[in-house]
DRENDO-1510 file (C-alpha; in Angstrom, 1 decimal, always signed):
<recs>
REC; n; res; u; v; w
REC; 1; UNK; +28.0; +6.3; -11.7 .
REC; 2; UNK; +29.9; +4.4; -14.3 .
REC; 3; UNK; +31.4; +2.0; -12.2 .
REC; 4; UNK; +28.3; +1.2; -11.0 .
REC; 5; UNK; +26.5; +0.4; -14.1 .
REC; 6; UNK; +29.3; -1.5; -15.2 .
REC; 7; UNK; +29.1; -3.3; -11.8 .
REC; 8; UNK; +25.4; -3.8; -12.3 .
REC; 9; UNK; +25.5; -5.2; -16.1 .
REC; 10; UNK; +28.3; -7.6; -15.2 .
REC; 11; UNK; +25.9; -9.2; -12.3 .
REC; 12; UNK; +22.9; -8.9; -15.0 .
REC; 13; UNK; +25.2; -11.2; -17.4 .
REC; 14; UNK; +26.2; -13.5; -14.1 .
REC; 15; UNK; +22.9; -14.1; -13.6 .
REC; 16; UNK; +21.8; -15.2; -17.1 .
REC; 17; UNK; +25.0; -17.5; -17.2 .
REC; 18; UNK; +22.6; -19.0; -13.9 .
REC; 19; UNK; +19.9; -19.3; -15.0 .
REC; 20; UNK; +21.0; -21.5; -17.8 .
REC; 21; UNK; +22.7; -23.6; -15.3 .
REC; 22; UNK; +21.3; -27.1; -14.8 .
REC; 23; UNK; +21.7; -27.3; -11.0 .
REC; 24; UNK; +20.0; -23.8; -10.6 .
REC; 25; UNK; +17.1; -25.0; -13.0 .
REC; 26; UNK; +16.8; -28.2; -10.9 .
REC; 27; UNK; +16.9; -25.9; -7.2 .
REC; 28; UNK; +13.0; -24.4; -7.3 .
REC; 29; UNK; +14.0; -21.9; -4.3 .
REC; 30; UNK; +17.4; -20.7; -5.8 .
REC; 31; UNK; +15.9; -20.2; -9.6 .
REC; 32; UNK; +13.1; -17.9; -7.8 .
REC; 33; UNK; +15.9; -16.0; -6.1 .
REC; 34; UNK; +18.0; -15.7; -8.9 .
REC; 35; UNK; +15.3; -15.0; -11.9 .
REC; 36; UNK; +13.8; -12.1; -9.3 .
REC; 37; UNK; +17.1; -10.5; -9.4 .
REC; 38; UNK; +17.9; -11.1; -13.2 .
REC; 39; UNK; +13.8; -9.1; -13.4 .
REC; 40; UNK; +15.0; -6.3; -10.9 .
REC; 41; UNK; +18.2; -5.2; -12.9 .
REC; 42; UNK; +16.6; -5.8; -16.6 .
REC; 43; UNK; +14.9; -1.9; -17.0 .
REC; 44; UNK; +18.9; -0.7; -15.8 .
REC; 45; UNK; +20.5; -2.7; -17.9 .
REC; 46; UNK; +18.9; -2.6; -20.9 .
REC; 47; UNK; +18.2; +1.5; -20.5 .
REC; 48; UNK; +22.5; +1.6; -19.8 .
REC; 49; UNK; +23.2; -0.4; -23.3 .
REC; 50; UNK; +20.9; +2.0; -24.6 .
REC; 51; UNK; +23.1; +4.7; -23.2 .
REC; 52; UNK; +26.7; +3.4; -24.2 .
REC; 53; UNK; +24.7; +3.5; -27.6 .
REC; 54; UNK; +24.0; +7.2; -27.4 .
REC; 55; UNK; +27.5; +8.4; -25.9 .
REC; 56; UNK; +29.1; +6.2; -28.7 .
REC; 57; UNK; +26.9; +8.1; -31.8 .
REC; 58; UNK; +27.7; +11.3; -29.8 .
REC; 59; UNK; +31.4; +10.9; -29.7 .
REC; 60; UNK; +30.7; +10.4; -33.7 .
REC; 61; UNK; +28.7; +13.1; -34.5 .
REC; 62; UNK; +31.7; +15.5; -32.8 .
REC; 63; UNK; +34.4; +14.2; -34.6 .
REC; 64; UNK; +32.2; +15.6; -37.8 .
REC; 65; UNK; +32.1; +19.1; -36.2 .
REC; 66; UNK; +36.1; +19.6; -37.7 .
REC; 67; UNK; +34.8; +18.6; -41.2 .
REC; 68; UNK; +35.5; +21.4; -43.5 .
REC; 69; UNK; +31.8; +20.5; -45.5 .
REC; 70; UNK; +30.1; +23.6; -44.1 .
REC; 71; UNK; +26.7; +21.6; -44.7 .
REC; 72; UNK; +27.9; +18.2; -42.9 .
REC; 73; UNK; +29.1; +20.1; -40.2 .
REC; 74; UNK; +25.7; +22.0; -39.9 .
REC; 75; UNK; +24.2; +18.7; -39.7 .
REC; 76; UNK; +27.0; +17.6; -37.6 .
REC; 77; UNK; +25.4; +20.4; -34.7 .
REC; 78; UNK; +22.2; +19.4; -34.6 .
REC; 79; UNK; +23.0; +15.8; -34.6 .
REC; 80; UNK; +25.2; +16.7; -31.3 .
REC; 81; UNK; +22.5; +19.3; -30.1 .
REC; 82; UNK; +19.8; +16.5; -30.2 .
REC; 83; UNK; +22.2; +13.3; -28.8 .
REC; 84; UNK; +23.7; +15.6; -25.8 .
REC; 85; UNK; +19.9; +16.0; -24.6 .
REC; 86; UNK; +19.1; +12.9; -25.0 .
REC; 87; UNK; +22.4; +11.3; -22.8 .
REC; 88; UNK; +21.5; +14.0; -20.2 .
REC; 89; UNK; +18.1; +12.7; -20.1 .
REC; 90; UNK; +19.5; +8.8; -19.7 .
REC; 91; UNK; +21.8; +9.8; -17.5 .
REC; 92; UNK; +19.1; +11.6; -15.0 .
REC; 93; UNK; +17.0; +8.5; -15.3 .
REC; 94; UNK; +20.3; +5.7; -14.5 .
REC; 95; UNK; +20.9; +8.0; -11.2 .
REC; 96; UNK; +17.0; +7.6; -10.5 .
REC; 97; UNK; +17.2; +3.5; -11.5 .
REC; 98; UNK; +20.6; +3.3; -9.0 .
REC; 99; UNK; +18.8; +4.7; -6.2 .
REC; 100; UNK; +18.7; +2.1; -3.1 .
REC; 101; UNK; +15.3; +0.4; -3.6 .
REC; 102; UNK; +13.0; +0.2; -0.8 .
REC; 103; UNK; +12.8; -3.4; +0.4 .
REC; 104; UNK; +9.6; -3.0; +0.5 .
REC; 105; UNK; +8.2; -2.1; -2.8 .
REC; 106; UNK; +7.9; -6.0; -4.0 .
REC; 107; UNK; +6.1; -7.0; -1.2 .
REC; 108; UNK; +2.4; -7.6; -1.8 .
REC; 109; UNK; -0.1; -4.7; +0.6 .
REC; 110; UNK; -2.6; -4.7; +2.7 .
REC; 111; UNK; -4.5; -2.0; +2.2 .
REC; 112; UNK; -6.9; -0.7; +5.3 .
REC; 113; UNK; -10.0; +2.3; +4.3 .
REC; 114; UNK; -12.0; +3.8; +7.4 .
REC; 115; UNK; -15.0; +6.0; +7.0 .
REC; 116; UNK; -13.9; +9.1; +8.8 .
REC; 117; UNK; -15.7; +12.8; +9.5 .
REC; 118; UNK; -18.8; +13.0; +7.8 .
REC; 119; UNK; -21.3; +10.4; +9.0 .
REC; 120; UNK; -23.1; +8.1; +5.8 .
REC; 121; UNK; -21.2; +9.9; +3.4 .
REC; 122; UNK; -18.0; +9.5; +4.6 .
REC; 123; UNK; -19.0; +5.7; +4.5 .
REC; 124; UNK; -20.2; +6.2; +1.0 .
REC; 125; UNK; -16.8; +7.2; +0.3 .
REC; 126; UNK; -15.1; +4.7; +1.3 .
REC; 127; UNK; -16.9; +2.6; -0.8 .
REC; 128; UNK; -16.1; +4.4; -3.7 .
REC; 129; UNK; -12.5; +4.7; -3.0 .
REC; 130; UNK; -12.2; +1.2; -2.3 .
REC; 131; UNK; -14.1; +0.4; -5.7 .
REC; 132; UNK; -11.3; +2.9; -7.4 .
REC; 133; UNK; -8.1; +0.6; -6.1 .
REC; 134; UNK; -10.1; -2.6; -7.2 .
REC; 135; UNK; -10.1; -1.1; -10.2 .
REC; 136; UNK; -6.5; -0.1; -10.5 .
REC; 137; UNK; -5.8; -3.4; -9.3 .
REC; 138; UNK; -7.5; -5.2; -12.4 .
REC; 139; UNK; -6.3; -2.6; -14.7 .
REC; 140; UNK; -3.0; -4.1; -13.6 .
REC; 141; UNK; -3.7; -7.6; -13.1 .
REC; 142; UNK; -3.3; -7.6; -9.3 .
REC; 143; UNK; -5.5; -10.1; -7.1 .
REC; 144; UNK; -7.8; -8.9; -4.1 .
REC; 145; UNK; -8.9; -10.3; -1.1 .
REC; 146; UNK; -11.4; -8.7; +1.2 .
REC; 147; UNK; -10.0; -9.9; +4.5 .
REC; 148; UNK; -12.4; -7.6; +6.6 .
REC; 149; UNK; -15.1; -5.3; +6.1 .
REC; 150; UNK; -17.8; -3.7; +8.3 .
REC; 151; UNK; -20.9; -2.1; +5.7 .
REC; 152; UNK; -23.2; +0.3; +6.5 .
REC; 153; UNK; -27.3; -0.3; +5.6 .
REC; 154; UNK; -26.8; +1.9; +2.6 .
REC; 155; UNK; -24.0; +0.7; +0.5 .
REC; 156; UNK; -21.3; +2.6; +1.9 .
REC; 157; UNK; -18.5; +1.3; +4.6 .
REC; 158; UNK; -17.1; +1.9; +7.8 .
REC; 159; UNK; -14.2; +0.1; +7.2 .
REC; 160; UNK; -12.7; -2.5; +5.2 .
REC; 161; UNK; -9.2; -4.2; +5.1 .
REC; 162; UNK; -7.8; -6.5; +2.2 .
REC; 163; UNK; -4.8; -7.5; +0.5 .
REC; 164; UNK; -3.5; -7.3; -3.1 .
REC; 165; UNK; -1.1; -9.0; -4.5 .
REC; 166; UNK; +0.7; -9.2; -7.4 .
REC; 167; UNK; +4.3; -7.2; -8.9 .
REC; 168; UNK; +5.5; -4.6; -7.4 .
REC; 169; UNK; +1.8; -3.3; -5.6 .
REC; 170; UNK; +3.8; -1.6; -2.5 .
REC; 171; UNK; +6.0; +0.4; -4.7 .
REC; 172; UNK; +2.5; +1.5; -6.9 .
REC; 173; UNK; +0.5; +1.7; -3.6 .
REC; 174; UNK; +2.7; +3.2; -0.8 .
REC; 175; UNK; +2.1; +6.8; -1.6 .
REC; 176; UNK; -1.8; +6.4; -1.2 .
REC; 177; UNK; -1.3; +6.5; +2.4 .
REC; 178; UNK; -3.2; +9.4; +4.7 .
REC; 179; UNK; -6.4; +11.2; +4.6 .
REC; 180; UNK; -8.8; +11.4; +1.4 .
REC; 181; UNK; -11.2; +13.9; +1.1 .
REC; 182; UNK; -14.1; +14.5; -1.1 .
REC; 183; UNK; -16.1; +17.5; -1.7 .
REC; 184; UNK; -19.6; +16.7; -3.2 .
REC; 185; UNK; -23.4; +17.3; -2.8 .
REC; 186; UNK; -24.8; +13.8; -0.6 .
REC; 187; UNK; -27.7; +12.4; -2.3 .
REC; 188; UNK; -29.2; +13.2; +1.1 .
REC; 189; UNK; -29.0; +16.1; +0.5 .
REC; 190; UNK; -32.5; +18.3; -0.8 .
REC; 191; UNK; -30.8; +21.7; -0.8 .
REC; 192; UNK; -28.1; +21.0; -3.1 .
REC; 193; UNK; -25.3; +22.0; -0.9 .
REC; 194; UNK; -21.9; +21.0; -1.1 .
REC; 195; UNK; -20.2; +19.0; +1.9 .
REC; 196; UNK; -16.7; +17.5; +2.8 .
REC; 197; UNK; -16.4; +14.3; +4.0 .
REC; 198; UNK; -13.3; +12.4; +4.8 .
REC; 199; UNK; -11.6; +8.8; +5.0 .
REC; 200; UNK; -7.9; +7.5; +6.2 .
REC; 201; UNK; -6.1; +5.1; +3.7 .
REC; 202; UNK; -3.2; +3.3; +5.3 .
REC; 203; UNK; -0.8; +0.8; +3.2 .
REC; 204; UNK; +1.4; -1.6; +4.7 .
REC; 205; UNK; +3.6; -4.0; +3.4 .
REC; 206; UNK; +2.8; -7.8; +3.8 .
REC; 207; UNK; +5.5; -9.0; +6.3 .
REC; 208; UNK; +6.5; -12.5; +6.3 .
REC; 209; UNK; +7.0; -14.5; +9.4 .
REC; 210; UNK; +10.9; -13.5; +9.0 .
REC; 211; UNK; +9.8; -10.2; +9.1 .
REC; 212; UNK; +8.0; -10.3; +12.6 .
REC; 213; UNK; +7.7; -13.0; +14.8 .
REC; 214; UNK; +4.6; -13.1; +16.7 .
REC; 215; UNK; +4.3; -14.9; +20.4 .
REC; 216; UNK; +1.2; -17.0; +20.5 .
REC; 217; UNK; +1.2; -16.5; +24.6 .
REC; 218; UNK; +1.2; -12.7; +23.4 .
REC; 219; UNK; -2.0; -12.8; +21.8 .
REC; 220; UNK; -6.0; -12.6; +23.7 .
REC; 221; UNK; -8.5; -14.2; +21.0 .
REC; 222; UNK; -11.7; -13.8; +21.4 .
REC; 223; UNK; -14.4; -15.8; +18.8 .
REC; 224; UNK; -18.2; -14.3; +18.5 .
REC; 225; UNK; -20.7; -14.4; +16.0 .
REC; 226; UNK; -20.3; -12.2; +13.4 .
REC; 227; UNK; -23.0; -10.1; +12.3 .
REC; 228; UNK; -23.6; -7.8; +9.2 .
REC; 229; UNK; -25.5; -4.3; +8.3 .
REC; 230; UNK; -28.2; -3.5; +10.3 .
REC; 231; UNK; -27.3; -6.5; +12.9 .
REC; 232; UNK; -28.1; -9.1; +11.2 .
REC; 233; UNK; -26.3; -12.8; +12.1 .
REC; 234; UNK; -24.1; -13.5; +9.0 .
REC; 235; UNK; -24.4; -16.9; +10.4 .
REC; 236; UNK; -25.0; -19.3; +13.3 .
REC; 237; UNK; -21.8; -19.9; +14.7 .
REC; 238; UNK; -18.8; -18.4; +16.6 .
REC; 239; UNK; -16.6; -17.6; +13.6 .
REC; 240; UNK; -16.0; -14.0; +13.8 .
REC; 241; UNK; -12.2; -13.4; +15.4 .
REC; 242; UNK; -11.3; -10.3; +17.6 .
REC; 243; UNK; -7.3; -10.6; +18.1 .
REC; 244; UNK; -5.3; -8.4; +20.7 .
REC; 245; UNK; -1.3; -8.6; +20.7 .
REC; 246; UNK; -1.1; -7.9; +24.3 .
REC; 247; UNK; +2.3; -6.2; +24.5 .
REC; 248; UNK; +1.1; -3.5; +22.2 .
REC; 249; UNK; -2.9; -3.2; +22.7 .
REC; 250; UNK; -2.7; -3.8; +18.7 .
REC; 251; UNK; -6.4; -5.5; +18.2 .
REC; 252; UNK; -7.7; -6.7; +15.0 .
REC; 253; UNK; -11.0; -8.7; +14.2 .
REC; 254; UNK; -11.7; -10.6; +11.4 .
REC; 255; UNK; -15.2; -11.7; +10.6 .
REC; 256; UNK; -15.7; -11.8; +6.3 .
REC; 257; UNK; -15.1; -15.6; +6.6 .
REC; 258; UNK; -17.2; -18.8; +7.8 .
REC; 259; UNK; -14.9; -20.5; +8.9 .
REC; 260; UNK; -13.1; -19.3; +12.0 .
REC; 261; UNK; -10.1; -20.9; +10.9 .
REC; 262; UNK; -9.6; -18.7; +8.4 .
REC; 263; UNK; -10.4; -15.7; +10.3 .
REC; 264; UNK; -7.8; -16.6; +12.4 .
REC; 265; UNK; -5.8; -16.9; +9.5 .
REC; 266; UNK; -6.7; -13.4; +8.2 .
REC; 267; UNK; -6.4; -11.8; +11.2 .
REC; 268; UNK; -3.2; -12.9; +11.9 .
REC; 269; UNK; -2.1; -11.7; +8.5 .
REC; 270; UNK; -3.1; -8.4; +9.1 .
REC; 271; UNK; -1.7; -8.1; +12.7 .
REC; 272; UNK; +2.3; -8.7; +11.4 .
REC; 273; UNK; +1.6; -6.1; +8.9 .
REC; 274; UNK; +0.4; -3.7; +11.5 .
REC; 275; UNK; +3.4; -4.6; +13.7 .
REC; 276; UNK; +6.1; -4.6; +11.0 .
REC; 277; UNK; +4.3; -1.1; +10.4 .
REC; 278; UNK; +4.8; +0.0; +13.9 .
REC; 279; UNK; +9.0; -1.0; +14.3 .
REC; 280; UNK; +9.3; +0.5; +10.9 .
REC; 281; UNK; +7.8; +3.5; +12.5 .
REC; 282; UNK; +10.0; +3.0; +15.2 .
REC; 283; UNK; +13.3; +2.9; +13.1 .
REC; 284; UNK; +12.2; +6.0; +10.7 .
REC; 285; UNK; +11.4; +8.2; +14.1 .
REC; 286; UNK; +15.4; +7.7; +15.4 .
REC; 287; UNK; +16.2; +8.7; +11.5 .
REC; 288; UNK; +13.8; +11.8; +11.5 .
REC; 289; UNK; +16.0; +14.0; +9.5 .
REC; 290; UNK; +16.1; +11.9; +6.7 .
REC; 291; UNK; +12.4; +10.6; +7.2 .
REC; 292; UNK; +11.8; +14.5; +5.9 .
REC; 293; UNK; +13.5; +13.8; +2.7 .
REC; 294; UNK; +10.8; +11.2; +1.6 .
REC; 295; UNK; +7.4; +11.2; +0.5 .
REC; 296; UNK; +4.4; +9.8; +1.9 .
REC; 297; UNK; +5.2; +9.4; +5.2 .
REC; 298; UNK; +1.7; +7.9; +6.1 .
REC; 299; UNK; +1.1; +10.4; +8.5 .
REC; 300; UNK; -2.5; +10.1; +8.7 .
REC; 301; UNK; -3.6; +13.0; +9.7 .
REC; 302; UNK; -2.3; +14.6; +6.7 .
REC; 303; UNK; -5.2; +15.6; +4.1 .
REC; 304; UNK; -2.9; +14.2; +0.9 .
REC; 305; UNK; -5.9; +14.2; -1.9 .
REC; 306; UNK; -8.9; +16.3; -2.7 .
REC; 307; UNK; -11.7; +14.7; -4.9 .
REC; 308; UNK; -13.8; +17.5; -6.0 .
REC; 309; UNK; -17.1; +16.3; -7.6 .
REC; 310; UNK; -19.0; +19.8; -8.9 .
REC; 311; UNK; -15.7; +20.6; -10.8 .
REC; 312; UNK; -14.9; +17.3; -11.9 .
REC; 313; UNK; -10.9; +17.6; -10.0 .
REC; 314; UNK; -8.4; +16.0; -7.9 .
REC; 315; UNK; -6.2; +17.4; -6.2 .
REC; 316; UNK; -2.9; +16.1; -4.9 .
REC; 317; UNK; -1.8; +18.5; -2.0 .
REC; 318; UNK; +2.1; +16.9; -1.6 .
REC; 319; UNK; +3.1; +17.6; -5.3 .
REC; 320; UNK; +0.5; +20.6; -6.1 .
REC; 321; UNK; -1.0; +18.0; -9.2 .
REC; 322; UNK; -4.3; +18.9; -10.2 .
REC; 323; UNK; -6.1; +17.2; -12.9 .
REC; 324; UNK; -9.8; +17.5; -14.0 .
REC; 325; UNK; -10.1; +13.8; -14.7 .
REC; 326; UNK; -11.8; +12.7; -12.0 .
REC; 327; UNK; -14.2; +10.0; -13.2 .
REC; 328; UNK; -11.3; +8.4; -14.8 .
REC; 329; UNK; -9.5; +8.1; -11.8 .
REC; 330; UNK; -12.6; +7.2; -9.4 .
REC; 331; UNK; -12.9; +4.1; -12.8 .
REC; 332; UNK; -8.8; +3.3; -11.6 .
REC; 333; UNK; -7.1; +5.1; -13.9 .
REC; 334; UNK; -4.3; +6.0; -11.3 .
REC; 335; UNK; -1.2; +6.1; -13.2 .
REC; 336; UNK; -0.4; +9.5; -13.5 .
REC; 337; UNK; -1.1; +10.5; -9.9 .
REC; 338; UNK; +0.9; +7.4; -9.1 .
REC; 339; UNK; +3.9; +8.1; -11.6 .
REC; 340; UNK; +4.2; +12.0; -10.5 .
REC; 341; UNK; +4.4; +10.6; -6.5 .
REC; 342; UNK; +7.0; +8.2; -7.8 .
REC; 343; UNK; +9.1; +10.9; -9.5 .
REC; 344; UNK; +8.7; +13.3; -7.0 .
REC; 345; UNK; +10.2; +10.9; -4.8 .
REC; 346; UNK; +13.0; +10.0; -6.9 .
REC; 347; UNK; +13.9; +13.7; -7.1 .
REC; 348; UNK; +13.6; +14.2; -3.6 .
REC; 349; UNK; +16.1; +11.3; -2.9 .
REC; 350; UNK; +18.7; +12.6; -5.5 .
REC; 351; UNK; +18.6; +16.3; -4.0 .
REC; 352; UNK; +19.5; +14.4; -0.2 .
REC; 353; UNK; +22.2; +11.7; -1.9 .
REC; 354; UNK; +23.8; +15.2; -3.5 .
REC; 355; UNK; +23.8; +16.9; -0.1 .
REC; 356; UNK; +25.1; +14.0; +1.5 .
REC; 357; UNK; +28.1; +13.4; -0.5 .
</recs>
């Protein structure tokens, strides 16, 4: 792990020497490159100074256990006792920071919510959980876009696709992938019972054109005129876009726009995320042993989270987290359900690096 660290603080220092560098300053595309790596390795290298600190004071404080002062050396103990927990704790959270990162976890997401069992209140819950991530995504200074929705007369939706971007949102967001479920009384409802209702939340990375090249011959697009709740015309004109990537029966429509350009656009966006989704898929199903190691696999059948209203709780099935802070988190206050799914993660990929080596 050492050799490592080392390896990763000499880099840290290469890269500052760069970025000082008048030809890298002057190359836009290189300084990016660079000053994104310099940002990756800064929480390792800073917590591993930190830690060279710590073993250094330890190594001190031991050398004052042979002290014949019976009083320094009871001081000496504690000072050991408290610095040899504090190293193991470091040391636990270096191995976490060394772990391979997921390529992924930079890339901005798009983020796609369907009403599921449960008729208008399944829709109504989708609203609500898609007003919770817009939250979460201002509480962390990340930029939406609504790219596609489809409302229902009532304020709730069917469905609705957009993208955030900003630092990091795949690594926050990834684990928010599979089936929601909420357990309340509908304001339909006269005799006060309580009903479940469901929605799917699936989060895919943004892939560049790099990523997935899409054929144009490949694709069917249809143009219509798009139409809101209750069939109204949104407008006069054939702007709405219904795309289908013919090799894989993939469709998509995008319809939130006036202009059918930027449907197209939109749509075409959301298509390379769905089919750099699908060869991910693809790649993790040949690797199915070590797909089990990981969290979140998106499976979306899976019923990940319980929101229960009457009792005020959520409930995260994968990690057994309950916390009775549910109007918080329905206002974005995500953190802690996202930190535990993070740290569960990082354990999980510890226990199958130890068992592979």
């Amino acid at each position: 792990m050492i050799d490592a660290l080392e390896k990763a603080l000499n880099r840290y220092q290469e890269l500052e020497t760069l970025l000082a560098d008048p030809n890298v300053i002057s190359d836009i595309e290189r300084m990016r490159t660079i000053a994104k790596e310099h940002s990756d390795l800064a929480d390792l290298v800073q917590l591993y100074r930190e830690y060279k600190d710590v073993l250094q004071e330890l190594e001190g404080a031991k050398e004052l256990l042979s002290t014949d002062d019976p009083e320094m050396r009871e001081l000496a103990e504690m000072e050991v006792a408290e610095l040899s927990e504090r190293e193991e704790q470091m040391r636990n959270e270096l191995r976490k920071l060394l772990l391979p990162q997921d390529p992924n976890d930079s890339k901005n997401t798009i983020v796609e919510i369907r009403a599921g069992t449960g008729g208008e209140e399944a829709a109504l819950f989708a609203a609500e959980l898609f007003r919770m991530y817009s939250k979460y995504a201002e509480n962390k200074g990340w930029k939406i876009d609504v790219m596609s929705s489809n409302e229902t007369g009532v304020g709730g939706l069917k469905e609705i696709i957009f993208l955030v971007e900003g630092k990091d949102v795949y690594r926050r967001l990834k684990h928010e992938s599979g089936g929601h479920r909420v357990q309340r009384v509908p304001v339909t409802e006269t005799s006060g019972r309580i009903h479940t209702s469901a929605a799917t939340v699936a989060v895919l990375p943004e892939a560049d054109e790099v990523d997935v090249e899409i054929n144009m011959n490949d694709l069917q697009i249809d143009v219509y005129r798009a139409s809101g709740a209750g069939g109204q015309h949104v407008n006069t004109t054939d702007s709405a876009v219904r795309m289908t990537h013919i090799p894989t029966g993939l469709v998509v429509t995008c319809q939130d726009e006036r202009s059918q350009h930027k449907n197209r656009a939109k749509a075409l966006k959301v298509l390379r995320a769905r089919l750099y989704e699908k060869a991910q898929a693809e790649a993790a199903a040949e690797q199915a042993q070590a797909r089990k190691s990981q969290v979140g696999s998106g499976d979306r059948s899976d019923k990940i989270r319980t929101y229960n209203y009457p009792q005020n709780r959520v409930t995260d099935h994968r990690i057994g987290l309950t916390l009775y802070r549910l109007n918080e988190i329905l206002e974005g206050d995500l953190d802690t359900l996202i930190d535990a799914l993070i740290e569960d993660e990082q354990v999980k990929r510890l226990e199958a690096q130890a068992l592979s080596t």
